[in-house]
Every structure is written in structure tokens, then in C-alpha cells.
N, C-alpha and C positions, 0 to 999 in steps of 0.2 A: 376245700383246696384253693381252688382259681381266686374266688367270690372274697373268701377270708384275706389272701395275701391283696387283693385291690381297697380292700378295707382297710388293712395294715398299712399299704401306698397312701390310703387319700389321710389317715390319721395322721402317720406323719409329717404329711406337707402343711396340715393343718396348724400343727408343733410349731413347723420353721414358719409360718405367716406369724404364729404369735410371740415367738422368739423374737422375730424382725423388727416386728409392731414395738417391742418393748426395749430394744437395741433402741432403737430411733428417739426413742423416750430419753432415753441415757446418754447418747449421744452430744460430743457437743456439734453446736450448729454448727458454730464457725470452720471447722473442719471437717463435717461434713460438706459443705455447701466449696471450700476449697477442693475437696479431693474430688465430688460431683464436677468441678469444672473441666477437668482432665475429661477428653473426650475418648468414650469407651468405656467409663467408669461411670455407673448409675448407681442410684442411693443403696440400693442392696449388696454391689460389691464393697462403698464405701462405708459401709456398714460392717460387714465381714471385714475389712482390711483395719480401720478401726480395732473392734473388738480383738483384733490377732496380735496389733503392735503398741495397741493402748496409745498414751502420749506423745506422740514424735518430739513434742519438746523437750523432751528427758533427756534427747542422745546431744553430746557434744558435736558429733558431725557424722555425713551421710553413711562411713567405714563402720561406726557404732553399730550402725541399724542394720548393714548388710552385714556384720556378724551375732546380731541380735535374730537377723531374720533363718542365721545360717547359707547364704548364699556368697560368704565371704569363702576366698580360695583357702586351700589345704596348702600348707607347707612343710616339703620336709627336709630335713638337715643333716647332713652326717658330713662332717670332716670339709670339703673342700666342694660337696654336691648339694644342690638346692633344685629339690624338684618341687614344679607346682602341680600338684594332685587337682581332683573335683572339687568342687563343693564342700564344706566342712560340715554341712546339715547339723549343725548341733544346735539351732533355734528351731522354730515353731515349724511341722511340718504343715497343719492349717495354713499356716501364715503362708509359705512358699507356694501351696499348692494357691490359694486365690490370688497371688503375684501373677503367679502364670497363667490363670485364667484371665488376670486382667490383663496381659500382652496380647490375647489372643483375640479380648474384646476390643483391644487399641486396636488390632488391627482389622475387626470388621468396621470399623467407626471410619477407619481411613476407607474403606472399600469402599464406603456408602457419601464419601464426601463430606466427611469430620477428620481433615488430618491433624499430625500429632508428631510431635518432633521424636518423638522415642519408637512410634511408626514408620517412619521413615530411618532409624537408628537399625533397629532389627532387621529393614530391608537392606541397606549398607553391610550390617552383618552376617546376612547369609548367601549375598552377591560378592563378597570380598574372599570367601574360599567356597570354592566348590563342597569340600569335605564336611564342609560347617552344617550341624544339622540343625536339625529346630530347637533344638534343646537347650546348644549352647548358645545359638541366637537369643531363645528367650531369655535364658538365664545372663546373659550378658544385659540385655534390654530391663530385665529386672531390676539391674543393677543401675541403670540410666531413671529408673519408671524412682526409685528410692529416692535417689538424690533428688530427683523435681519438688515429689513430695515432701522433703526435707525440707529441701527452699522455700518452695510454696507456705507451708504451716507457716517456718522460723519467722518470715518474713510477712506472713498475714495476706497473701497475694492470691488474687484465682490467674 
């Protein structure tokens, strides 16, 4: 029972170390060693973020990637009304969920005395409506955290 499923726990983690090990292989540096710059972001999320969106130089501009990532807004239309719905999630849900792991690590980095302009964007964001949850903070900040990374890669920049 107990013994087999901790067997099951440590096998798999064992997986993801060799999975990582062999990402990092494949990996290019140079965009590694940019997306590692962003503080909050260590080699294993830019690893995972990486493998989710592949090339960022592929997209023509930041709008690309946040409908690539699915984080681009819903729109809908009928006659004379334009409502803007959630999220369109119709890219990678991998991809979205380490986006928002990464906001979450922006902002232990900032606690700890590594601030970050997309850390302090989030905090704007959910000091600017009461109502504002974490959610649409993050995914708003997601949206900020994309375009850096856009920049950063296009541009060659840490």
C-alpha cells in the first residue's frame, strides 16, 4: 500500500530529474541563460517554459505568443455588442500553468529582495481593484511576464 505508492513518488521524481538533465541538453543556452535572468525564474522553470513555447523567435510580436499560450482574451460579437469574455485557453494548458507558477516565483524573488518590474506590475494590479483576484492579476502579469520574454530573446538581452 503506503511503501509501493512512496516507491511510485520517488520513481517518478527520478523521471523528471532525467527528463530535466536531458531538456538542458537540448536546450538552447542563450535563452536559457536570458530567461534564468529574470529573477524568480531558475533553470528548471526556464526549462519547462522553454519546452511549452519552443522558439519565441518564431512569433511576429508579443499578441502571437499570448494567443499561442492561450492567454489572449475571448471576444464576442453579435450586431452592435462586443463582449470581452476570459481567457481563450486554446494554447498549451502546460504552458499557462508554468506562466503562473512563474508569477508566483516573481513574486517570492521580490519578497526575498530580487525585485522585478512584472512583480511590482501584479502588485499595481491587484491594489488597483479591490475585486481583482489573484487570478486575473496573474494572468494579466502573464501577459507583462510574455512580452519581457519576447523582448529579451528578439533582442538578445538579459
Amino acid at each position: 500500500g503506503l511503501k509501493m505508492a512512496i516507491n511510485n513518488i520517488l520513481s517518478a521524481e527520478e523521471e523528471c530529474q532525467t527528463a530535466l538533465q536531458e531538456m538542458a541538453k537540448l536546450a538552447p543556452k542563450r535563452d536559457l541563460e536570458i530567461l534564468t535572468s529574470i529573477p524568480g525564474i531558475g533553470e528548471n522553470t526556464a526549462l519547462r517554459i522553454i519546452s511549452e513555447l519552443g522558439d519565441i523567435r518564431r512569433f511576429n510580436n508579443p499578441s502571437q505568443l499570448n494567443a499561442f499560450v492561450g492567454v489572449d482574451p475571448q471576444v464576442y460579437e453579435s450586431g452592435n455588442l462586443t463582449a470581452h469574455l476570459s481567457i481563450s485557453k486554446r494554447g498549451t494548458a502546460i504552458g499557462r500553468k508554468v506562466l503562473y507558477l512563474s508569477i508566483n516565483q516573481i513574486q517570492s524573488a521580490k519578497k526575498v529582495g530580487n525585485p522585478c518590474h512584472i512583480a511590482d506590475y501584479y502588485e499595481k494590479r491587484k491594489r488597483s481593484s479591490e475585486t481583482a483576484s489573484h487570478k486575473k492579476a496573474a494572468i494579466a502579469s502573464i501577459h507583462k511576464l510574455l512580452r519581457t520574454m519576447f523582448a529579451l530573446i528578439k533582442n538578445d538581452q538579459l
